[in-house]
Steps between C-alpha positions, in 0.01 A plus 500: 500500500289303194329180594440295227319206411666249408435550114596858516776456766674198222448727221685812644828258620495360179514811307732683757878528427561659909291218637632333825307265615513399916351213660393644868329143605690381808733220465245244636295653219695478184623166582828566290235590173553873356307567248570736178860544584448621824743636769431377887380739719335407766279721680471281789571846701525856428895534668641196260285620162669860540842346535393349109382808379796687549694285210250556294509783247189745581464604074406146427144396425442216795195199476432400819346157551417332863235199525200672568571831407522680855871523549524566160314821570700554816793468280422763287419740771767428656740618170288790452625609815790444430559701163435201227301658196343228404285213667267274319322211722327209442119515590468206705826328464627152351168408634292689250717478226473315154680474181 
């Protein structure tokens, strides 16, 4: 797992051709808004994220964003676990992060 500012963390997706990019904020969170092209996957607990990961392909490169960061962190731990080779989070979520 990377975490990335928010520069850094922009930068890398932009630049990546196997980026995937997953919104883990819970619904009440993202208020229907992805950001960056994002896929919906709410970690809003660890039973319902693993049924997401497993249609996910585990070569990709995935940027994890949440609000604050924290289950954006989980998230990645979570798909370390569970075989992905790649996990880049966003230090301190949509809340910390400018363009």
């Amino acid at each position: 797992m990377i975490i990335a500012s928010g520069f850094i963390w922009h930068s890398f997706l932009k630049q990546d051709p196997n980026a995937i990019v997953l919104c883990v904020r819970s619904k009440e969170e993202s208020d229907a808004m992805l950001r960056f092209g994002a896929i919906e996957a709410p970690l809003s607990d660890e039973i319902e994220f693993n049924h997401y990961l497993d249609h996910f392909d585990r070569a990709k490169h995935y940027y994890i964003y949440s609000k604050t960061g924290v289950k954006g962190e989980l998230a990645c731990r979570l798909m370390e676990e569970a075989g992905f080779s790649e996990t880049i989070n966003l230090d301190g979520g949509l809340n910390n992060f400018r363009f």
